[in-house]
C-alpha positions in Angstrom: -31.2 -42.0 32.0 -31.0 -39.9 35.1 -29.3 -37.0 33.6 -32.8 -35.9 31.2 -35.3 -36.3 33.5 -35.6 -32.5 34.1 -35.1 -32.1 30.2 -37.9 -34.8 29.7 -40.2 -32.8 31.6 -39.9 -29.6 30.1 -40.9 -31.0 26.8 -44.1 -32.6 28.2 -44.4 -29.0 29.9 -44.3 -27.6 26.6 -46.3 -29.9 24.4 -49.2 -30.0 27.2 -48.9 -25.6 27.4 -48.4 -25.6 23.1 -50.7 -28.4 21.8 -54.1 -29.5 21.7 -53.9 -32.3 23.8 -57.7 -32.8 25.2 -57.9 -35.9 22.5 -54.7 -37.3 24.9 -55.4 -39.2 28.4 -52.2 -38.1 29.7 -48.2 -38.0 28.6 -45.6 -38.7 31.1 -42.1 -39.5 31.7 -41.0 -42.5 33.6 -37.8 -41.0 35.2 -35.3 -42.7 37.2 -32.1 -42.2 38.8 -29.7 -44.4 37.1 -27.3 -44.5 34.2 -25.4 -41.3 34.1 -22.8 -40.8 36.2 -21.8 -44.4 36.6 -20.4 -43.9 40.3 -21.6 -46.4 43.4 -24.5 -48.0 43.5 -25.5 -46.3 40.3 -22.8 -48.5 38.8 -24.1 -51.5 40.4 -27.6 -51.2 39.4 -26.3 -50.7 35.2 -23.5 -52.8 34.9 -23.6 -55.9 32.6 -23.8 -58.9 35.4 -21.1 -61.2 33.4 
């Protein structure tokens, strides 16, 4: 959900900066803005359609 993206990151930041990761094409988060605060169109785009 939106609200971890930045939190999502930093552990990537950390693993890449900690770890041997040369064995390891790439890690990555696949953020997006949805599903946290539940307000306007956020609300739209995560409610249940029924």
């Amino acid at each position: 959900m939106g609200c971890v993206n930045g939190q999502a990151q930093a552990i990537i930041n950390r693993i890449k900066s900690e770890l041997d990761v040369s064995h390891i094409d790439d890690i990555r988060v696949f953020s997006h803005n949805y599903g946290c605060s539940q307000l306007g169109d956020d609300h739209e785009n995560t409610k249940m359609p029924w």
